[in-house]
TORROMAR-530904 format. One record per residue: residue in one letter; x, y, z of N, C-alpha, C in turn. Coordinates in steps of 0.1 Angstrom, whole numbers, plus 5000, padded with zeros to 4 digits. Each point is the difference from the previous one (the first is absolute). Last residue first. Layout:
AXYZXYZXYZ ...
END
This chain:
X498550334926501249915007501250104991 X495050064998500950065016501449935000 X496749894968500750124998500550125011 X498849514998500850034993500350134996 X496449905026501250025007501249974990 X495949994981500150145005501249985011 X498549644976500550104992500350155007 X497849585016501850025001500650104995 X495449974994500250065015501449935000 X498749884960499550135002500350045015 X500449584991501150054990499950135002 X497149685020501149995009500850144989 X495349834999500450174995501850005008 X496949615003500050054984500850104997 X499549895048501049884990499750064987 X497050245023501250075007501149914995 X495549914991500350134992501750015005 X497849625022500249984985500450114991 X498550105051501549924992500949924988 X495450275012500950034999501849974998 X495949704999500050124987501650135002 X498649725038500649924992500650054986 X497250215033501150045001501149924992 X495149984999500550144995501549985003 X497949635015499949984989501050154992 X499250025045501149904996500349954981 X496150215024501250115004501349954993 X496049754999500250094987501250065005 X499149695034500749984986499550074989 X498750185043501549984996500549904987 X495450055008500750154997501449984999 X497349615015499950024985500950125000 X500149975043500749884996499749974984 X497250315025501750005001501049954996 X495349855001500250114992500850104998 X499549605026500049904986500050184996 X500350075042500949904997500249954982 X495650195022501350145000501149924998 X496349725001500050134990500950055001 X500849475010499250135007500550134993 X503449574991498950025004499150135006 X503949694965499950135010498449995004 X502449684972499749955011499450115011 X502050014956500849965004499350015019 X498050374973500549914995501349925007 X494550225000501550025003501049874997 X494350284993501549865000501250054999 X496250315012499349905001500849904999 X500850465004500849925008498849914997 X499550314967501449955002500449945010 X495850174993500049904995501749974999 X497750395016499949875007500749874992 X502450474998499449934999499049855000 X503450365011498550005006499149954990 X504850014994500049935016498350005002 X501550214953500049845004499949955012 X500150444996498749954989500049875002 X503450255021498749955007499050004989 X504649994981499849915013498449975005 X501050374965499649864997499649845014 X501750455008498349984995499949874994 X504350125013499149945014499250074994 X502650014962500649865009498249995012 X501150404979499349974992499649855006 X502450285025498950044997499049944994 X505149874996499249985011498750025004 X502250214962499449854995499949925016 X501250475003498549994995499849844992 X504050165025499150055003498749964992 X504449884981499949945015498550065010 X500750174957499949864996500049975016 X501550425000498550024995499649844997 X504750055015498950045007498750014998 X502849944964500449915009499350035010 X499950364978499349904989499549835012 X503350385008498750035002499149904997 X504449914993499750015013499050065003 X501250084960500349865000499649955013 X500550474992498649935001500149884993 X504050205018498850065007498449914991 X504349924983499949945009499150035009 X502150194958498549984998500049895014 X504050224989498950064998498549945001 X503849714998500150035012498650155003 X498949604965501450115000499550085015 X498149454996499950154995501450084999 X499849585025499449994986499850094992 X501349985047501049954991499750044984 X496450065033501150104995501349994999 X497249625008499250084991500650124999 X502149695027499649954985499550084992 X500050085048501150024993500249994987 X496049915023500150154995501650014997 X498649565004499450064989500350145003 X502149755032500850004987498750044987 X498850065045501150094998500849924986 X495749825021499750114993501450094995 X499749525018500250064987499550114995 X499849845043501649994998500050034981 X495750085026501350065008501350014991 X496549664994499550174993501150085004 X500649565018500249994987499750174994 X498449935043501949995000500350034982 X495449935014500450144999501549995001 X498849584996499150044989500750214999 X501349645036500549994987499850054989 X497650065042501850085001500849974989 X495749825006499950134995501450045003 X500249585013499549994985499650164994 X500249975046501249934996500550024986 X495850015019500650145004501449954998 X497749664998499350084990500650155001 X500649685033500849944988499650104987 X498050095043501450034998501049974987 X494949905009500550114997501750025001 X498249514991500050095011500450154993 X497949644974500949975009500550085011 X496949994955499549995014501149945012 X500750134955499550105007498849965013 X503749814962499849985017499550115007 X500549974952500149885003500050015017 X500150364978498749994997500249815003 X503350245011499350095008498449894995 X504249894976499849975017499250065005 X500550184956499449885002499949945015 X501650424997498650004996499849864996 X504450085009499250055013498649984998 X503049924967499949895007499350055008 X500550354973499149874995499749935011 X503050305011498950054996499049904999 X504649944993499749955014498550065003 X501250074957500649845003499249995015 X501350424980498950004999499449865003 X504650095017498950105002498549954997 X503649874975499849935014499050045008 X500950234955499849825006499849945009 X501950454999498250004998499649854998 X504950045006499150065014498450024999 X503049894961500049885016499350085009 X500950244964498849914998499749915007 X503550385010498450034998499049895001 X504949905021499650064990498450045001 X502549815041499749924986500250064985 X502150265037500349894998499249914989 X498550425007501550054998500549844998 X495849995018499950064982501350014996 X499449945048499749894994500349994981 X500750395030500449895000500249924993 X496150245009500950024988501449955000 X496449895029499949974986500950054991 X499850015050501149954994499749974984 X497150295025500950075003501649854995 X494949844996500450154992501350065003 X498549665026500549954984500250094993 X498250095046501849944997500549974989 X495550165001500750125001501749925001 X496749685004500150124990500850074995 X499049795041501149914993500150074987 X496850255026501250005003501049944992 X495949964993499650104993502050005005 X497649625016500250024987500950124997 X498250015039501249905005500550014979 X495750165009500950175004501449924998 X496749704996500350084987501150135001 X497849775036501249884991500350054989 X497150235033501349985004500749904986 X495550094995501150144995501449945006 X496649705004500649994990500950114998 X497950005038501249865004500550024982 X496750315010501350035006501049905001 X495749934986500550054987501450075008 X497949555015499450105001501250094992 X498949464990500850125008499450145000 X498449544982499450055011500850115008 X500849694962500650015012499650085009 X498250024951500749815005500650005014 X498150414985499349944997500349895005 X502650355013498849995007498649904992 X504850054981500449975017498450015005 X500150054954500849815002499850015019 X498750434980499149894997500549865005 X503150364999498850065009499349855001 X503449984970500249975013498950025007 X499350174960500049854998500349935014 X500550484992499049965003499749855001 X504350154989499750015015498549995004 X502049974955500749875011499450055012 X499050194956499049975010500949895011 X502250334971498850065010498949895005 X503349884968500549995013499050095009 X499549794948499349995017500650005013 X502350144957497950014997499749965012 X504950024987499750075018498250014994 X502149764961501049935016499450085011 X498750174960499349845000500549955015 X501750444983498350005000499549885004 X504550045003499850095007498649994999 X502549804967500149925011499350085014 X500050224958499149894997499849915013 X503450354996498350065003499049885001 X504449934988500250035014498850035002 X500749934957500049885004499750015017 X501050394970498249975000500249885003 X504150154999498950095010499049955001 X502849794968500549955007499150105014 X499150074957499449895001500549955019 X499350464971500949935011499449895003 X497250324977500449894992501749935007 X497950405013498949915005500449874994 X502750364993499749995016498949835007 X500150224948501449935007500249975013 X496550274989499949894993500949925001 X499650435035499949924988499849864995 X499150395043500649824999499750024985 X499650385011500750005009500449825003 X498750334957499949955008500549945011 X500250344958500949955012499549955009 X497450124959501650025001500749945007 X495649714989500450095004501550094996 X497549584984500250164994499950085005 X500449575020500349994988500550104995 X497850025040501149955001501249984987 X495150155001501150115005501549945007 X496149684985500450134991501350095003 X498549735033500749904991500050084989 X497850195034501350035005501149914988 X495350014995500250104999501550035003 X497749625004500150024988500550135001 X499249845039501249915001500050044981 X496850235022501050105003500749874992 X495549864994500750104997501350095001 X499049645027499949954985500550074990 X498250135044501549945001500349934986 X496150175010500850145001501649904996 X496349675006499950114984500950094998 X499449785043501049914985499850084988 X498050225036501349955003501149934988 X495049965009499850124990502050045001 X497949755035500149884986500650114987 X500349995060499950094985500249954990 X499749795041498750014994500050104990 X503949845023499049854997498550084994 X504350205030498450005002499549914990 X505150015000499450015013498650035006 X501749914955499849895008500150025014 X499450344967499249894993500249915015 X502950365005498450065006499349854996 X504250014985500749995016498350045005 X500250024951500449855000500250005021 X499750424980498949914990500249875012 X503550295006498950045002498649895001 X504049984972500249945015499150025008 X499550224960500249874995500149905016 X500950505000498649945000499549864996 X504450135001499550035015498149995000 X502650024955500249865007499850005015 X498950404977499049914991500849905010 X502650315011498650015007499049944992 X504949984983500149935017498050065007 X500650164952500749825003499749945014 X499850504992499249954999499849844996 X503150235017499250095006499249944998 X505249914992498549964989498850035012 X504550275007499449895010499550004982 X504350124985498550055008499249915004 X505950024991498649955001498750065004 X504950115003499750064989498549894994 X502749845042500050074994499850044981 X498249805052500549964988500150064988 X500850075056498850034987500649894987 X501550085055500949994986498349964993 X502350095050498750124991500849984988 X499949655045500750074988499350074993 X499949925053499449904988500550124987 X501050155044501549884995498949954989 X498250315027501350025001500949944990 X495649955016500250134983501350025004 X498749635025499949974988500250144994 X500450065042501849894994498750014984 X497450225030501250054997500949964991 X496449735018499650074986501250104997 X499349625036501050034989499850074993 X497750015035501249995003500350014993 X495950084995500650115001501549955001 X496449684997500850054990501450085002 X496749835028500549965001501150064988 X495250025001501050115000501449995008 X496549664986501050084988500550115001 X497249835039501049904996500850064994 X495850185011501350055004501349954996 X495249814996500350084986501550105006 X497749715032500949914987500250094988 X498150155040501350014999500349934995 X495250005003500250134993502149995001 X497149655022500549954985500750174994 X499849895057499450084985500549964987 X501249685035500450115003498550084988 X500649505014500450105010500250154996 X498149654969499449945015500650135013 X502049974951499150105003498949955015 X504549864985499550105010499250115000 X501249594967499549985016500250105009 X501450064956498650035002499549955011 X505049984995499150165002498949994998 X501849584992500150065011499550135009 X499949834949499049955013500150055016 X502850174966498850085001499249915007 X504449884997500350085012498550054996 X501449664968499549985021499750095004 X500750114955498349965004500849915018 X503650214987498550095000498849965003 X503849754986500550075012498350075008 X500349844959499749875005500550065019 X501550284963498549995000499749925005 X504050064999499650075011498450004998 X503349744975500049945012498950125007 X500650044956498849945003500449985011 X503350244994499050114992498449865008 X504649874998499450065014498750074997 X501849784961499849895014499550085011 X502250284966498149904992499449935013 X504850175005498950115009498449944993 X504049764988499649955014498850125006 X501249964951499449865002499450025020 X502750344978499150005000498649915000 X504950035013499150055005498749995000 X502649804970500249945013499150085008 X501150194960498949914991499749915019 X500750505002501149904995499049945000 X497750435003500949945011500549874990 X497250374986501250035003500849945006 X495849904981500450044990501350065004 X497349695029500449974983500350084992 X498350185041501249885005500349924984 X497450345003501350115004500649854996 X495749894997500650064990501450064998 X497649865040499849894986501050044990 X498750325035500649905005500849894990 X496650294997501450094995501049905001 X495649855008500350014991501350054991 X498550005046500349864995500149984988 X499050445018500549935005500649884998 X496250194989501050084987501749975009 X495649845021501049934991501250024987 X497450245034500649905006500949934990 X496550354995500950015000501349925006 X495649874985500850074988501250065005 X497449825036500649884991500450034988 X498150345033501249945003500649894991 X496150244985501250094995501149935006 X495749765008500649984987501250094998 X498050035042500849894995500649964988 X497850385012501250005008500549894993 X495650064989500950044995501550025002 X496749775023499849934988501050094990 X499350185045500649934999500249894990 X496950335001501650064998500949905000 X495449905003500550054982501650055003 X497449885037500349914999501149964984 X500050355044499149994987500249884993 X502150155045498749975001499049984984 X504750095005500149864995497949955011 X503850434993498250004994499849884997 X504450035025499650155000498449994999 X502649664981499950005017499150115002 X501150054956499349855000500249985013 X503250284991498150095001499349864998 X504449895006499650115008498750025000 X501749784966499749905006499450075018 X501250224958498949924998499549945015 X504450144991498950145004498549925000 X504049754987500150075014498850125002 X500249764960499949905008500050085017 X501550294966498749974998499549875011 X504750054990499150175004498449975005 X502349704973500449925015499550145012 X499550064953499349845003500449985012 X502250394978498849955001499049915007 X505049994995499850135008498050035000 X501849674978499949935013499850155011 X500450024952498849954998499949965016 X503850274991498950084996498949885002 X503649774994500350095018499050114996 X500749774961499749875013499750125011 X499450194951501349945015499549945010 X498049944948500250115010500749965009 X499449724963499550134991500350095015 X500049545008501349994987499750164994 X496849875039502050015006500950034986 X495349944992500250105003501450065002 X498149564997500150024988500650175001 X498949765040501049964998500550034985 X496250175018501050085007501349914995 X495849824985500250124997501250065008 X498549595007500449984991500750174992 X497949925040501249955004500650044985 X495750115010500750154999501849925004 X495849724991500050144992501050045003 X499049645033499949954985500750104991 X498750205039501149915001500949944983 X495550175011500750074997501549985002 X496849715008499950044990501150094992 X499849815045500249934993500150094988 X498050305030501249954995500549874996 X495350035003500450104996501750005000 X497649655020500250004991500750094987 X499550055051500949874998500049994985 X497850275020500850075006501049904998 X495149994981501450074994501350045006 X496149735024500849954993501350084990 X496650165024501249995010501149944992 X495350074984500950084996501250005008 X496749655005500850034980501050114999 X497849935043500949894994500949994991 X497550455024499449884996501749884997 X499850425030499349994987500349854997 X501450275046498549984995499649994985 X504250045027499850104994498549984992 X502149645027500350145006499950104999 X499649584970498650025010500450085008 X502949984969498950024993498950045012 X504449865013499550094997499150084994 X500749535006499550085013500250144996 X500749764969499049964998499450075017 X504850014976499050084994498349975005 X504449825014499250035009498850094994 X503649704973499349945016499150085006 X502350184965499049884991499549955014 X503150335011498350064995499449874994 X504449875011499850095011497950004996 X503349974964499649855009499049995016 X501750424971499149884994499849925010 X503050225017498850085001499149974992 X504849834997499150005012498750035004 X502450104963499349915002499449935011 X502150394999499649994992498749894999 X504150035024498950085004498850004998 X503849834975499549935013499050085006 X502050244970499549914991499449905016 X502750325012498650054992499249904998 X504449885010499650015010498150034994 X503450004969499449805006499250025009 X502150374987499449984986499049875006 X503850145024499350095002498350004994 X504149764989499249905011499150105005 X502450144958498949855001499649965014 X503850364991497950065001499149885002 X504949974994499850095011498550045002 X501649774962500449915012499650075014 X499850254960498849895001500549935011 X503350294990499150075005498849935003 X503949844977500250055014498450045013 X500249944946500049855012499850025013 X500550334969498949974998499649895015 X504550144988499450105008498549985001 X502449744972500949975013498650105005 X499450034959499549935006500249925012 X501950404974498450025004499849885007 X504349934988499750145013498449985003 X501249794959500549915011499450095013 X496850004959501350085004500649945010 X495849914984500150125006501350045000 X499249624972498850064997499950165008 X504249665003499250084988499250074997 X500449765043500550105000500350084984 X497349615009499550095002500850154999 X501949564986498550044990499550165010 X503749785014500050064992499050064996 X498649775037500950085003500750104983 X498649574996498750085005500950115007 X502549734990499649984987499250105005 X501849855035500850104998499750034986 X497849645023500050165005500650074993 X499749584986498750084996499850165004 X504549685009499850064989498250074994 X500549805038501050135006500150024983 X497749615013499250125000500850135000 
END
């Protein structure tokens, strides 16, 4: 790997310049954990509001449906504005979008305390803290594949997902205090910020892409494209949705072609070896949003657990997690890219057949088998976003990594609607297979082998495509 580094190292210092990009380095190294921090925060506060959105609703006296937006609403916007700020990093300064976004998160989150008797303020607090949170995680992404070494950047990919798995423990945790304290000081959290916010406009880099205009109107037809598709499957009743989204996916395919300067081109799109990382990304993470409802169901349908004994084993999950993420890159530096998503998506599978083969054996063993399934999501998210901005020119690494984000977000989406179309329905826990027995067992135990089935598909894409995803660390070597 020491010849990928120092290959990738050429390649970039060409593009900025040796100095520009010593000094580029210097400075990201100094801002990413500042960058990590936010970002944790951040998400924290998803994970956090998906738990308690429902006592808050009833603390602020409106209905169910609408407490719900406090959990569905940012998802959404989540979905939207990852793909966007990462497409943005390659057209504006990093340190201007965090001097924003991380500004904002801190003020927001003040007056959302302040007027957090309204129920609309706090629906809007939240959505401005998770737009501004993750211009965060985004800068993050992007600084780290476009200025740091091919090594590095394998190991900050790894910590990048270790802290999300960091997060959703520490949000369950923080939502169990809503039993002790006012829910209104969960919106204080993000202002945790203030620590680092200094160091980041200190040290995050003010570098643009030069002699480039944002596409203004490219990047807000594909924000509505994401749009479309993050509202269709989080409410299920906008049918009129497929039509808008129909329309824009022709309208942006025009202007892709015959546009001047679009901001993803034709050639962009025709990277066989990019568009292989997206494909493994849409089909391989389709049903990781529902690994944890599926537990919900396995622990209080077939075992009679109460939903604190299942949070605990998931929070136990969510941890070993976060361990695989902080040595995943590592890992990438040593096997390579396609070893690592092989195995990876491999141990995935096996998890989802064992699961659907012994889902009446004891919860532990099953919380075992989720360690292999979310272990697996963990350990090859860092060689596809490595892979995938291998695959591109170092300019265009901001919305290669948007893109990548926008596939990881919304084919989940797409994943757990499908899921509970299939779990509710009666007629899927009627036969079970290989002896399984009783509705919630034979209907967990069908689900996981589609889960399995889908993941198989993936590993048949991932051996077909061995030449294309070698190909991009041959051009690190």
């Amino acid at each position: 790997m020491s010849s990928m580094s120092s290959a990738e190292n050429r390649r970039k210092k060409t593009v900025l310049g040796v100095s520009d990009f010593e000094e580029e380095r210097a400075k990201t190294k100094k801002s990413l954990p500042g960058l990590l921090f936010v970002f944790v925060l951040g998400t924290l506060m998803i994970q956090c509001f998906n738990l308690v959105y429902s006592n808050i609703g009833t603390a602020l006296h409106v209905s169910a449906g609408s407490a719900s937006l406090l959990s569905t609403l940012p998802g959404i916007i989540l979905a939207v504005v990852c793909m966007m700020y990462e497409t943005l990093c390659d057209f504006i300064s990093p340190k201007r979008m965090v001097l924003w976004g991380v500004g904002a998160l801190i003020i927001s989150s003040v007056v959302g305390f302040c007027f957090s008797l309204s129920f609309w303020v706090v629906l809007i607090v939240r959505a401005i803290q998770v737009a501004g949170a993750q211009v965060a995680g985004s800068v993050f992404l992007v600084m780290t594949v476009k200025y740091l070494t091919a090594k590095e950047k394998a190991i900050y990919l790894g910590l990048f997902n270790a802290a999300y798995y960091l997060a959703a423990a520490l949000g369950v945790f923080a939502g169990g205090w809503i039993n002790n304290i006012p829910w209104r000081w969960l919106l204080l959290i993000p202002t945790l910020s203030i620590i680092v916010f200094p160091i980041l406009i200190r040290d995050t880099p003010d570098v643009s892409g030069k002699g480039e205009k944002v596409d203004i109107f490219g990047i807000f037809v594909f924000a509505l494209i994401a749009a479309c598709v993050a509202v269709y499957f989080s409410f299920m009743n906008f049918w009129w949705l497929i039509i808008v989204f129909a329309a824009l996916v022709i309208v942006f395919t025009f202007y892709i072609i015959h546009g001047s300067n679009p901001f993803i081109t034709v050639a962009f799109l025709k990277n066989k070896s990019y568009m292989v990382f997206i494909l493994i990304l849409c089909i391989g993470f389709f049903f990781e949003y529902a690994a944890t409802p599926i537990y919900q169901v396995i622990g209080e349908g077939i075992f009679h657990m109460s939903l604190q004994q299942v949070s605990d084993c998931l929070t136990l999950v969510n941890i070993i997690a976060m361990i695989i993420g902080i040595v995943s890159g590592p890992i990438v530096n040593k096997l390579g890219r396609w070893k690592t998503i092989l195995i990876s998506e491999s141990a995935i599978v096996i998890g989802f057949i064992f699961s659907a083969l012994f889902i009446q054996s004891s919860f532990w063993f099953l919380t075992i088998l989720n360690i292999l399934i979310v272990g697996g999501w963990t350990a090859i998210y860092t060689p596809i976003y490595d892979g995938a901005s291998a695959a591109v020119q170092q300019a265009e690494g901001g919305r290669s990594i948007g893109i990548c984000d926008l596939t990881v977000n919304t084919a989940p989406a797409i994943g757990i609607a499908v899921y509970s179309a299939i779990i509710d329905n009666p007629h899927f826990g009627l036969r079970g297979l290989f002896g399984v027995t009783g509705s919630s067992a034979i209907s967990t135990s069908n689900m996981f082998w589609i889960m399995a089935a889908v993941g198989l598909v993936t590993v048949i894409i991932i051996i077909a495509s061995r030449r294309l995803i070698t190909a991009t660390e041959k051009k690190t070597q």
